[in-house]
PyMOL Python script that loads the backbone (N, CA, C, O; Angstrom):
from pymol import cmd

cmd.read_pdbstr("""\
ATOM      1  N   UNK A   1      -3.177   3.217 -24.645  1.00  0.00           N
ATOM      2  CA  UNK A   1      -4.055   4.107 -23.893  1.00  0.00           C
ATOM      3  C   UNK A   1      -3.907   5.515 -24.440  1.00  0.00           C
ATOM      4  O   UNK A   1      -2.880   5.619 -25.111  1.00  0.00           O
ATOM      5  N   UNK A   2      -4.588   6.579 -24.362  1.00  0.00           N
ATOM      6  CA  UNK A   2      -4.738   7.475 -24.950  1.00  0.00           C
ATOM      7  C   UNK A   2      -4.491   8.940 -23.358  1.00  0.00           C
ATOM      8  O   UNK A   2      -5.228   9.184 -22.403  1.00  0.00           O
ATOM      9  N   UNK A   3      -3.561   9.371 -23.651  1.00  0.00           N
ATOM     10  CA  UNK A   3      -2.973  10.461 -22.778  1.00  0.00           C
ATOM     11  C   UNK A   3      -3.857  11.734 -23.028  1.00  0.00           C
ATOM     12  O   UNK A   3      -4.043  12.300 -24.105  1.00  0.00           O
ATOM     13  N   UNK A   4      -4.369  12.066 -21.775  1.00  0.00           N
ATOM     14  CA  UNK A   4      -5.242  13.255 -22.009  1.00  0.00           C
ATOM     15  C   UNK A   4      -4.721  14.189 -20.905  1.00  0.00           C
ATOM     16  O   UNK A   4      -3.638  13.963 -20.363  1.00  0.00           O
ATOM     17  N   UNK A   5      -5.615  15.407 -20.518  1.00  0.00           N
ATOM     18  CA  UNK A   5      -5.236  16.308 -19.561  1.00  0.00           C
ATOM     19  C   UNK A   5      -4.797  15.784 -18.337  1.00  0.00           C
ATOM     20  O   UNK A   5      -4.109  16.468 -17.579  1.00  0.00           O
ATOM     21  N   UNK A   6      -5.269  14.153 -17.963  1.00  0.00           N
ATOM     22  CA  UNK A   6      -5.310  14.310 -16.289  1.00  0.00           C
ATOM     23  C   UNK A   6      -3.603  13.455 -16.734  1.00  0.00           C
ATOM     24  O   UNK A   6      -3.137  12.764 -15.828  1.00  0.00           O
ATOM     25  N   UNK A   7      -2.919  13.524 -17.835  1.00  0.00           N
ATOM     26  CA  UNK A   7      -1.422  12.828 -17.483  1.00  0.00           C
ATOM     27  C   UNK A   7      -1.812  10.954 -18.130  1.00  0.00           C
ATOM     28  O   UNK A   7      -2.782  10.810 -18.873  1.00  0.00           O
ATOM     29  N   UNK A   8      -1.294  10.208 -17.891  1.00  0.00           N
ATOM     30  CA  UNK A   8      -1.212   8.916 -18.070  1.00  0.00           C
ATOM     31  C   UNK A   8      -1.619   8.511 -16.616  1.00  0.00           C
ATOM     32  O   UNK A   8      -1.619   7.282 -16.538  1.00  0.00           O
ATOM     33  N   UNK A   9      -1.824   8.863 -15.919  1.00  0.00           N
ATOM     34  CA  UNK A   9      -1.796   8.311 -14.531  1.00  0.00           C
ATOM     35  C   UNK A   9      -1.445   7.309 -13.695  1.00  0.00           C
ATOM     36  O   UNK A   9      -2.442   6.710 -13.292  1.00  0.00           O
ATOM     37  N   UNK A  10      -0.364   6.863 -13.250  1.00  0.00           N
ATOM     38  CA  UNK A  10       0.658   6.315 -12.984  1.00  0.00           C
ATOM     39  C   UNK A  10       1.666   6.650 -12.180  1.00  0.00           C
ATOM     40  O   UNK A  10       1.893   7.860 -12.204  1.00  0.00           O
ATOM     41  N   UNK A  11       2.448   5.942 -11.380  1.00  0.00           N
ATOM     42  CA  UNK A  11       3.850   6.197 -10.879  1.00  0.00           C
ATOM     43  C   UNK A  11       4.499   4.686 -10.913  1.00  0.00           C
ATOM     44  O   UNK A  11       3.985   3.582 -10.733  1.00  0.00           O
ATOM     45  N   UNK A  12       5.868   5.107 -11.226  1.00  0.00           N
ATOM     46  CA  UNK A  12       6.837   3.999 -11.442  1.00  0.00           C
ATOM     47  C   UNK A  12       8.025   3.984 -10.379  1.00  0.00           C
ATOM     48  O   UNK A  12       8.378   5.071  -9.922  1.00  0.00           O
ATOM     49  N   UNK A  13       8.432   3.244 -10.109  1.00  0.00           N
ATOM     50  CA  UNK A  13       9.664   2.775  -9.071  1.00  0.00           C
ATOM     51  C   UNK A  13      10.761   1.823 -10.038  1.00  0.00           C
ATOM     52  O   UNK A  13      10.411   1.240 -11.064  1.00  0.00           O
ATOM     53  N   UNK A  14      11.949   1.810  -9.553  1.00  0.00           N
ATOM     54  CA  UNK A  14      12.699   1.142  -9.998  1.00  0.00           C
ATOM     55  C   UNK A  14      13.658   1.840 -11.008  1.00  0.00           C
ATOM     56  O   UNK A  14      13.404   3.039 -11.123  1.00  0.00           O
ATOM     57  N   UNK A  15      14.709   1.388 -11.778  1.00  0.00           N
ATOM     58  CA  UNK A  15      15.660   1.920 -12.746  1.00  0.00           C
ATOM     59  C   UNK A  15      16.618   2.069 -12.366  1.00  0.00           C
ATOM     60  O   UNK A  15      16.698   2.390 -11.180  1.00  0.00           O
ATOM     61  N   UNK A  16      17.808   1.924 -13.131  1.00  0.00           N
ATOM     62  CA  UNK A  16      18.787   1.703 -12.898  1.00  0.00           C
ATOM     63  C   UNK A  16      19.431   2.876 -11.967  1.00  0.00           C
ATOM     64  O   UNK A  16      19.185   4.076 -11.841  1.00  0.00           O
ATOM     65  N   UNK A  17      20.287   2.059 -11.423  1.00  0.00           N
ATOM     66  CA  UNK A  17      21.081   3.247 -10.160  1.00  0.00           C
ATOM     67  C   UNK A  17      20.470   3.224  -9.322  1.00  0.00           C
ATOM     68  O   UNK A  17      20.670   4.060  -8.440  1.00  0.00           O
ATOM     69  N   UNK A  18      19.245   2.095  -9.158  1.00  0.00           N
ATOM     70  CA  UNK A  18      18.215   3.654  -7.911  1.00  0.00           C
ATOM     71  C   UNK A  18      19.025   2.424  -6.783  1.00  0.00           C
ATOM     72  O   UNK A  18      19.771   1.453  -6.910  1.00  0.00           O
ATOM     73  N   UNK A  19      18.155   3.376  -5.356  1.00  0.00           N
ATOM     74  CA  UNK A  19      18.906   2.707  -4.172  1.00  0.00           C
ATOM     75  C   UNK A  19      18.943   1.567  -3.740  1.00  0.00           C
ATOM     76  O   UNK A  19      19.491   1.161  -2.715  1.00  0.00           O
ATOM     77  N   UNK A  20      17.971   0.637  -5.020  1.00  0.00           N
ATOM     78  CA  UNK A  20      17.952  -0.721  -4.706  1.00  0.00           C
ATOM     79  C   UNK A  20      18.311  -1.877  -5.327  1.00  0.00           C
ATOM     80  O   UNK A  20      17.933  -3.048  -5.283  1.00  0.00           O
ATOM     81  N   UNK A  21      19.387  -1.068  -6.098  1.00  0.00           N
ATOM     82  CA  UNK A  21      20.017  -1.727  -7.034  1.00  0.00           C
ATOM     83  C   UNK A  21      19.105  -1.369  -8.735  1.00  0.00           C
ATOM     84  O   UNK A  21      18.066  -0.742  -8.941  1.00  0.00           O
ATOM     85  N   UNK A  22      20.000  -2.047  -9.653  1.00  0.00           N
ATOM     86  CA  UNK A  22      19.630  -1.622 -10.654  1.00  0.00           C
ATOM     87  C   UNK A  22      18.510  -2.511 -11.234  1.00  0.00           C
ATOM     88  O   UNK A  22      18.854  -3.509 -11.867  1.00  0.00           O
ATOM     89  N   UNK A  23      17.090  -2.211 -11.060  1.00  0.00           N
ATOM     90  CA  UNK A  23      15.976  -2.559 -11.023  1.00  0.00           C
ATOM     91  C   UNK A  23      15.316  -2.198 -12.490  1.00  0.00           C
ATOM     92  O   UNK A  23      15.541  -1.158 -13.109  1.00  0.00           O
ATOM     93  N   UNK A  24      14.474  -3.246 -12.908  1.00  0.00           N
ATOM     94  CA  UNK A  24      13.505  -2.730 -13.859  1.00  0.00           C
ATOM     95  C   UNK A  24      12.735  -1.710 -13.615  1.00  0.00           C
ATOM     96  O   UNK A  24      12.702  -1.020 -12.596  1.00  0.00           O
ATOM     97  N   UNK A  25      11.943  -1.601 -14.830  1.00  0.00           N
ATOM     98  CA  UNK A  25      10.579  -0.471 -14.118  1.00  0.00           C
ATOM     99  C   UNK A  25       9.433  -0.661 -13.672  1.00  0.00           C
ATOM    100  O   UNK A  25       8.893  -1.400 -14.494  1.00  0.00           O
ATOM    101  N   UNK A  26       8.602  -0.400 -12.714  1.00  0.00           N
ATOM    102  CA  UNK A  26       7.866  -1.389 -12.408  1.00  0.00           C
ATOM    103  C   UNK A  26       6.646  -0.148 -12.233  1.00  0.00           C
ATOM    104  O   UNK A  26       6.961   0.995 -11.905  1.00  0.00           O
ATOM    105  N   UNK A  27       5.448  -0.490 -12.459  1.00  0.00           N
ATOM    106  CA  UNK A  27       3.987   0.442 -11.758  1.00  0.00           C
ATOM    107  C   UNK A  27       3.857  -0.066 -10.499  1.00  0.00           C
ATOM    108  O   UNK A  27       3.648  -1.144  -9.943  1.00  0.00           O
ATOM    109  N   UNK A  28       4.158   1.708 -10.099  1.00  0.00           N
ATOM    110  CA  UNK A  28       4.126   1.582  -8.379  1.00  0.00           C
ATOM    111  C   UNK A  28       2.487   1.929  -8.064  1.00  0.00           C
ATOM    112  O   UNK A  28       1.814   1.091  -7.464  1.00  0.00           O
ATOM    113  N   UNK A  29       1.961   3.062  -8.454  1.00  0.00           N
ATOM    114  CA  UNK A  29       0.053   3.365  -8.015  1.00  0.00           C
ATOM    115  C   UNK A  29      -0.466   3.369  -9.401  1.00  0.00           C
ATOM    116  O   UNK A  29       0.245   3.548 -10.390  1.00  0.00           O
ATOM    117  N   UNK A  30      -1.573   3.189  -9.418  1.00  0.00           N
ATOM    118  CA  UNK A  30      -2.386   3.560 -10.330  1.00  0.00           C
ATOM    119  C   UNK A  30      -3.376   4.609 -10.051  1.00  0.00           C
ATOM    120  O   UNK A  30      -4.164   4.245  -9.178  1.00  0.00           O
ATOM    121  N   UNK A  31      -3.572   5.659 -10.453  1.00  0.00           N
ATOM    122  CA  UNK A  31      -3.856   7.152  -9.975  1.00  0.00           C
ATOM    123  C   UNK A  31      -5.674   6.667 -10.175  1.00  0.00           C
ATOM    124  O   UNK A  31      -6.144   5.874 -10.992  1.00  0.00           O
ATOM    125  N   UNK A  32      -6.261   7.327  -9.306  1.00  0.00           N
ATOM    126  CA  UNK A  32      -7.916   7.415  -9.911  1.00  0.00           C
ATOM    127  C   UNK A  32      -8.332   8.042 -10.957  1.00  0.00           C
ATOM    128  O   UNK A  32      -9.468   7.797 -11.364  1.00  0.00           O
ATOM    129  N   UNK A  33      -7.695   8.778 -11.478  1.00  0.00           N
ATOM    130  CA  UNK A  33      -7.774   9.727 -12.502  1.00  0.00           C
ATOM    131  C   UNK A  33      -7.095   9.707 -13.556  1.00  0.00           C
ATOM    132  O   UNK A  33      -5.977   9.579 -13.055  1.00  0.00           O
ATOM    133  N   UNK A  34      -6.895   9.744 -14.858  1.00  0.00           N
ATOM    134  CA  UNK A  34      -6.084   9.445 -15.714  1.00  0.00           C
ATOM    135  C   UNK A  34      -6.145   8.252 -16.651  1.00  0.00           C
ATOM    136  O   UNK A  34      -6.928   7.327 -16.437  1.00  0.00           O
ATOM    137  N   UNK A  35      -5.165   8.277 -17.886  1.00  0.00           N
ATOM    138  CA  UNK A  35      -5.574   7.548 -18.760  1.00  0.00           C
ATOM    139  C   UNK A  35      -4.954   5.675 -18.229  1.00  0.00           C
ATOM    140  O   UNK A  35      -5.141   4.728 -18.993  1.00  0.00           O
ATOM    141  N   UNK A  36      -4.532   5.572 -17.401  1.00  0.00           N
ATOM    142  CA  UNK A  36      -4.206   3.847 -16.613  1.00  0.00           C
ATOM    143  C   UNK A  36      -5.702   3.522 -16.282  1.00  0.00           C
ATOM    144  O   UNK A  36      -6.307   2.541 -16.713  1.00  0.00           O
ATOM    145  N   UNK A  37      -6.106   4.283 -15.628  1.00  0.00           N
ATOM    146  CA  UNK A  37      -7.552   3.953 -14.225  1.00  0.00           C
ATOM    147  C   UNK A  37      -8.913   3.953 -15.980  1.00  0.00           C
ATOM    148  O   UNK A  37     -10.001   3.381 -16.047  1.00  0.00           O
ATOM    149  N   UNK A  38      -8.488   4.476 -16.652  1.00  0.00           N
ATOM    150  CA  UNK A  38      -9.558   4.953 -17.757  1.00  0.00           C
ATOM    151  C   UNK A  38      -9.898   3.489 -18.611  1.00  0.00           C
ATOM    152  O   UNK A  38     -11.030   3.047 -18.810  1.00  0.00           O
ATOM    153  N   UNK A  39      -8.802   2.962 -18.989  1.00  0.00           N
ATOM    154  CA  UNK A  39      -8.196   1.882 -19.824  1.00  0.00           C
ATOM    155  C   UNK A  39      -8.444   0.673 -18.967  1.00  0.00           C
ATOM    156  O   UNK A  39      -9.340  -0.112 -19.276  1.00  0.00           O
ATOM    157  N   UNK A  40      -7.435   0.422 -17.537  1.00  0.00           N
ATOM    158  CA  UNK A  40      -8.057  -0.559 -17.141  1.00  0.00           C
ATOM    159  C   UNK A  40      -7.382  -1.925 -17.224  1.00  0.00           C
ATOM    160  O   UNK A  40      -7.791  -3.050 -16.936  1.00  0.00           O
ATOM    161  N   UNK A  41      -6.157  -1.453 -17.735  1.00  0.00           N
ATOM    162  CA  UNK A  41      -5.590  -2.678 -18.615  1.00  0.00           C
ATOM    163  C   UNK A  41      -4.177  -3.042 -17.330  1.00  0.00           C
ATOM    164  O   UNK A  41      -4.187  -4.010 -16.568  1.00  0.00           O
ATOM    165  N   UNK A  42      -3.284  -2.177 -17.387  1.00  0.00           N
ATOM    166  CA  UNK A  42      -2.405  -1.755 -16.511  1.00  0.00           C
ATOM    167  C   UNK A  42      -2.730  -2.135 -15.121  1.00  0.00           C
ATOM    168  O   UNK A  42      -3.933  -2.079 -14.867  1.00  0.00           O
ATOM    169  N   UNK A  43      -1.868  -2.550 -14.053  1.00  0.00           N
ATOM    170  CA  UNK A  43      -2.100  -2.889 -13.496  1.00  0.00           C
ATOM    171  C   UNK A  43      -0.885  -2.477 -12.063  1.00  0.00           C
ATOM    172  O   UNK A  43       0.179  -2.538 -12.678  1.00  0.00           O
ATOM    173  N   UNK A  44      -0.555  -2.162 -10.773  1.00  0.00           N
ATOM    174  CA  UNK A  44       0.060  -2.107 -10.325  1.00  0.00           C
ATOM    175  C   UNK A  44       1.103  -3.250  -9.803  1.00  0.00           C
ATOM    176  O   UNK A  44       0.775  -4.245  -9.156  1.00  0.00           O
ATOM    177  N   UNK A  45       2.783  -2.813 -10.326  1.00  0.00           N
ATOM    178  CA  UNK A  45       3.734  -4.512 -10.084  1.00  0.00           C
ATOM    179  C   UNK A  45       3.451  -4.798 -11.272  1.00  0.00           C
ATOM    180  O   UNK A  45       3.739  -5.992 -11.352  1.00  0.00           O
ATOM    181  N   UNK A  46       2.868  -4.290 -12.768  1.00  0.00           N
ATOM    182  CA  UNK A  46       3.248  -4.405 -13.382  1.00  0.00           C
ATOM    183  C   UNK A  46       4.665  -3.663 -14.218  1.00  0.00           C
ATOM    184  O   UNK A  46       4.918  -2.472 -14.399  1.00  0.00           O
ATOM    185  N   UNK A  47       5.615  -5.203 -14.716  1.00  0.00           N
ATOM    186  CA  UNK A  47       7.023  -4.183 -15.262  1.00  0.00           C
ATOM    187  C   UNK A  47       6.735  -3.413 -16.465  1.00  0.00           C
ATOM    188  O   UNK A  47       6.006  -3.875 -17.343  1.00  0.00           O
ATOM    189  N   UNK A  48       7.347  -2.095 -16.561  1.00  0.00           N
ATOM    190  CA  UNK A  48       7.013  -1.771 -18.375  1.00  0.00           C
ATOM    191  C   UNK A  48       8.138  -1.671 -18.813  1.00  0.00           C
ATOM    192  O   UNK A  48       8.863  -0.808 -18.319  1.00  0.00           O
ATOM    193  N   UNK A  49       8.625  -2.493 -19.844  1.00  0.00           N
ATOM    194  CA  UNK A  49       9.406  -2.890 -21.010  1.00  0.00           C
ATOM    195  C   UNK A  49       9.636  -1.549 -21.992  1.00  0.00           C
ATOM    196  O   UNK A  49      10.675  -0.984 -22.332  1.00  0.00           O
ATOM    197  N   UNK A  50       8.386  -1.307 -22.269  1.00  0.00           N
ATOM    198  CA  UNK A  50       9.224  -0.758 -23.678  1.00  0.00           C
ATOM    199  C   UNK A  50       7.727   0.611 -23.471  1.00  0.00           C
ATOM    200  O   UNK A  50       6.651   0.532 -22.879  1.00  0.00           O
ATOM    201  N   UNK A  51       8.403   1.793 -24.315  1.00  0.00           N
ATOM    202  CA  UNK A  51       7.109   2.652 -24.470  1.00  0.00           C
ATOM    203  C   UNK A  51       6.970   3.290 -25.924  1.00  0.00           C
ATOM    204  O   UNK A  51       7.880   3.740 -26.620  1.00  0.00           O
ATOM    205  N   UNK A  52       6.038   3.243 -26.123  1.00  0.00           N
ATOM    206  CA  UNK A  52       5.520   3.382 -28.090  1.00  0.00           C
ATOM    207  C   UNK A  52       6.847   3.024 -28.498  1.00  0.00           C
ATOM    208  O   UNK A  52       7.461   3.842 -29.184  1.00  0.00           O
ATOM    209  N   UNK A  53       7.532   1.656 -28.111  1.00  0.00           N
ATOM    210  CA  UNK A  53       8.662   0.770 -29.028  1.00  0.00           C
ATOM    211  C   UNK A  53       9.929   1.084 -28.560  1.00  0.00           C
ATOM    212  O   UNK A  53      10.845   0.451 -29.084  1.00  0.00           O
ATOM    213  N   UNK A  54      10.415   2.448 -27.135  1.00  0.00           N
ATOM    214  CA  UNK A  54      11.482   2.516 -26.941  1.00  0.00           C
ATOM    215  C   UNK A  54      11.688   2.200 -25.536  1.00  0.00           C
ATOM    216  O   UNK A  54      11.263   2.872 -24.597  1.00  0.00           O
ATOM    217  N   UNK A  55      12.465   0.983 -25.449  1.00  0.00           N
ATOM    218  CA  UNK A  55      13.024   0.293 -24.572  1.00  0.00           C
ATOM    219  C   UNK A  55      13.516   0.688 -23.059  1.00  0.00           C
ATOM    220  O   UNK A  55      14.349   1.565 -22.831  1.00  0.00           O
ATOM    221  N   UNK A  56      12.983   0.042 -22.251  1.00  0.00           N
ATOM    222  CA  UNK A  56      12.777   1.093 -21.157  1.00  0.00           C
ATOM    223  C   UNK A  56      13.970   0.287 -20.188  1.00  0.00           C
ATOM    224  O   UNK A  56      14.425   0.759 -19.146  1.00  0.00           O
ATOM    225  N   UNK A  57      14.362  -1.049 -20.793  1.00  0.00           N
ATOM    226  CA  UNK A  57      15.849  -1.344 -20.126  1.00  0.00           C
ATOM    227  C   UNK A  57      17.295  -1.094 -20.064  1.00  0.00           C
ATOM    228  O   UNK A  57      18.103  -1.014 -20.989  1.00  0.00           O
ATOM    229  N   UNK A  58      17.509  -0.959 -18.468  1.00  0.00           N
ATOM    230  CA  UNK A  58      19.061   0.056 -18.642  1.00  0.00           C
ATOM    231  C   UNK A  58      19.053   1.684 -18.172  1.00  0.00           C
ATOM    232  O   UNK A  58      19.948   2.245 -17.541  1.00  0.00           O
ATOM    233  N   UNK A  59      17.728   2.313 -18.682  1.00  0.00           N
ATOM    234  CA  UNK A  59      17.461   3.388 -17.952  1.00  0.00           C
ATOM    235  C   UNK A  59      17.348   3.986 -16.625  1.00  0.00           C
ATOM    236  O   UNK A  59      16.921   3.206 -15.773  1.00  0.00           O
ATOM    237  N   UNK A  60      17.661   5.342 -16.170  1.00  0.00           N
ATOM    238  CA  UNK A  60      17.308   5.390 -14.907  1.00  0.00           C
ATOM    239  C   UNK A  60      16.291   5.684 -14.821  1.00  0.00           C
ATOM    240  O   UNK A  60      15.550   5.741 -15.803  1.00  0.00           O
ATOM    241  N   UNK A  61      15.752   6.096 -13.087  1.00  0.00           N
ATOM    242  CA  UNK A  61      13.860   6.212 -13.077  1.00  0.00           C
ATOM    243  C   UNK A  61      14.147   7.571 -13.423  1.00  0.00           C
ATOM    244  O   UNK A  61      13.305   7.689 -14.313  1.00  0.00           O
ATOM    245  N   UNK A  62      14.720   8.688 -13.374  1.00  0.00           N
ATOM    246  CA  UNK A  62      14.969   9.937 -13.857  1.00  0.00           C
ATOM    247  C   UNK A  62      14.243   9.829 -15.633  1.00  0.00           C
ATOM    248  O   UNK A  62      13.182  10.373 -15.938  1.00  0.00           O
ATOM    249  N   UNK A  63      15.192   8.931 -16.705  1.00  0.00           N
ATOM    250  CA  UNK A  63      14.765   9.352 -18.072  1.00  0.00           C
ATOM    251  C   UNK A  63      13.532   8.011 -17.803  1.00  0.00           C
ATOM    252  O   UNK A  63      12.475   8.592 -18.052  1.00  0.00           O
ATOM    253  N   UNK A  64      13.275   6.951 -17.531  1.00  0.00           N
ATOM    254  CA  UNK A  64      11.802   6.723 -17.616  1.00  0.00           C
ATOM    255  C   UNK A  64      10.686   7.659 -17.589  1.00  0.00           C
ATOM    256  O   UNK A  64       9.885   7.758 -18.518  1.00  0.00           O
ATOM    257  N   UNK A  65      10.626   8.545 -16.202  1.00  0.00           N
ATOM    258  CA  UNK A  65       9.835   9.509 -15.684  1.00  0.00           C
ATOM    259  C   UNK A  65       9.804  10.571 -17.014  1.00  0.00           C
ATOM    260  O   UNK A  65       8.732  11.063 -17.366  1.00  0.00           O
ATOM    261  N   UNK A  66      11.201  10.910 -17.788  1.00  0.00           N
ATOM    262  CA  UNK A  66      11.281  11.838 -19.047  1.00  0.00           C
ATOM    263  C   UNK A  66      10.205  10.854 -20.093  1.00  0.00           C
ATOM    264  O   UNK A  66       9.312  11.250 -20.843  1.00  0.00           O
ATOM    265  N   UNK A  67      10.430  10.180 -19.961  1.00  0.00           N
ATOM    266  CA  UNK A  67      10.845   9.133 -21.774  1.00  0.00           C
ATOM    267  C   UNK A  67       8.784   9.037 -21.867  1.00  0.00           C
ATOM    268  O   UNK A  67       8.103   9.014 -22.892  1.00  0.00           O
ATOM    269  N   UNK A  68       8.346   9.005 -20.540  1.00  0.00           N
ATOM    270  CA  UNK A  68       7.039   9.008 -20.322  1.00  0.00           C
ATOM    271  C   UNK A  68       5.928  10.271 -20.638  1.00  0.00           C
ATOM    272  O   UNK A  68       4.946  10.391 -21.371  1.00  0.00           O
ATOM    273  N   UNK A  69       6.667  11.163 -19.641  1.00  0.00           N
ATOM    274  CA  UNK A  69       6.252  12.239 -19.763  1.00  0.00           C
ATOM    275  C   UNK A  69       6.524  12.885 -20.801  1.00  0.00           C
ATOM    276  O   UNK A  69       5.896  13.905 -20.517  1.00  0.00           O
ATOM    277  N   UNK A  70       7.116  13.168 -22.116  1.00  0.00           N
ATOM    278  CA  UNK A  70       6.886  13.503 -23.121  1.00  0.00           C
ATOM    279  C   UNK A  70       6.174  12.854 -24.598  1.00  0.00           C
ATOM    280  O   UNK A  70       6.270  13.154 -25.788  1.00  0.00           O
ATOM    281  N   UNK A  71       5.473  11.882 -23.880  1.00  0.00           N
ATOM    282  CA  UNK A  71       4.231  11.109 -24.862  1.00  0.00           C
ATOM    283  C   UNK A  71       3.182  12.415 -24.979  1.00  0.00           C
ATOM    284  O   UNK A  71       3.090  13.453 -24.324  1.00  0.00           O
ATOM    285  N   UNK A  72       2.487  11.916 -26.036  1.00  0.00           N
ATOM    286  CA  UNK A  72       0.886  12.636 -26.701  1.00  0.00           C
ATOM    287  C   UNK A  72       0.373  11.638 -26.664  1.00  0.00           C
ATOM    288  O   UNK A  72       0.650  10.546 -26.167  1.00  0.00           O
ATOM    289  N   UNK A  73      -0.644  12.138 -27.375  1.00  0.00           N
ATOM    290  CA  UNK A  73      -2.078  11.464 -27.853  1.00  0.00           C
ATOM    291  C   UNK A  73      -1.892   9.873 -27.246  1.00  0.00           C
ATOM    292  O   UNK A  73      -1.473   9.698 -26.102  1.00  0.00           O
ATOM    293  N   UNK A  74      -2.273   8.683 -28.189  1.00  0.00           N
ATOM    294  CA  UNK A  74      -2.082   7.365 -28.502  1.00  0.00           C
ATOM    295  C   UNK A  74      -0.563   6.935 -27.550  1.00  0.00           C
ATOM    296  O   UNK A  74       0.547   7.204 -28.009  1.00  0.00           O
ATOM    297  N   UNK A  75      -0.722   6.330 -26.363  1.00  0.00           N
ATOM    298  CA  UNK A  75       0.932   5.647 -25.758  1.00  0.00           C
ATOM    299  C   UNK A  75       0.452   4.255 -25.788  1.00  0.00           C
ATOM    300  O   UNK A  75      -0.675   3.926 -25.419  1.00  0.00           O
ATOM    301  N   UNK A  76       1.520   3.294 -26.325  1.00  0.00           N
ATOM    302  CA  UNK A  76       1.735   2.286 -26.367  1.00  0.00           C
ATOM    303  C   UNK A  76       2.345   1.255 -25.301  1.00  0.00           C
ATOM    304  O   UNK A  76       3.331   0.698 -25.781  1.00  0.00           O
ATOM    305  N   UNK A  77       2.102   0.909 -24.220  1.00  0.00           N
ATOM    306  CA  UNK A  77       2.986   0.494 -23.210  1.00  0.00           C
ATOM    307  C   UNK A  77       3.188  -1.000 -23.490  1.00  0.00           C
ATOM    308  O   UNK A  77       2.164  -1.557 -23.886  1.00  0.00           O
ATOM    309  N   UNK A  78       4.285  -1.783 -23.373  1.00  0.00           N
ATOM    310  CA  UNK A  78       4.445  -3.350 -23.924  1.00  0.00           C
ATOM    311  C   UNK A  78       5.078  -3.357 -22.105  1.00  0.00           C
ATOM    312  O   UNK A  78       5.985  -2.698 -21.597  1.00  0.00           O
ATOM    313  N   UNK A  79       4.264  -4.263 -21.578  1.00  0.00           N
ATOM    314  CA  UNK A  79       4.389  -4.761 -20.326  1.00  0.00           C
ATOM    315  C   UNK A  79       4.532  -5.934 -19.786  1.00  0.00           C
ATOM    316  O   UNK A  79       4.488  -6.773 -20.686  1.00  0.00           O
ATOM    317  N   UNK A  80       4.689  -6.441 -18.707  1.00  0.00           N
ATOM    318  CA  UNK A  80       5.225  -8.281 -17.951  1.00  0.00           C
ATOM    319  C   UNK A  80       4.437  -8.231 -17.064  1.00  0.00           C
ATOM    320  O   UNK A  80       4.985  -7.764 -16.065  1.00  0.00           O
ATOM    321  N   UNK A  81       3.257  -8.510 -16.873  1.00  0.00           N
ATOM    322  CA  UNK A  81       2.448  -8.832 -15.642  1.00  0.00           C
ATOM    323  C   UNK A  81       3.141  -9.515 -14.535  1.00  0.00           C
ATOM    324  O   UNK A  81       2.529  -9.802 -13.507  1.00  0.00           O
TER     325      UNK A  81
END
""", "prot")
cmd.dss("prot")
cmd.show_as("cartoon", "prot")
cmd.util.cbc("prot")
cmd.orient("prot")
């Protein structure tokens, strides 16, 4: 999907440490706005694995939320429906 002004649009839950144990990452909303809702592909309860190839297991939701938010242009998400 291709990251523009309105963000990737998205929120994630889960990662390690959090209060519900050490959880994958999972798409919690899919925003109306933004490059998820644009694409179409993504889906909410879906897990994301890996982002443009770096591995999103083991992390907390703290560096997911980083590891995300410092994408450009072209993001690659490899996901588990």
């Amino acid at each position: 999907m291709e990251k523009g002004s309105d963000g990737l649009g998205f929120s994630i839950v889960g990662g390690y440490g959090s209060p519900h144990g050490d959880l994958p990452i999972y798409v919690k909303t899919i925003f109306a706005k933004g490059a998820a809702a644009d694409d179409g592909r993504l889906k909410r309860g879906d897990q994301i694995l890996a982002v443009n190839g770096e591995a999103l297991e083991g992390v907390t939701h703290e560096q997911a939320v980083a590891i995300l938010k410092c994408q450009k242009g072209t993001v690659t998400l490899t996901v588990l429906s």
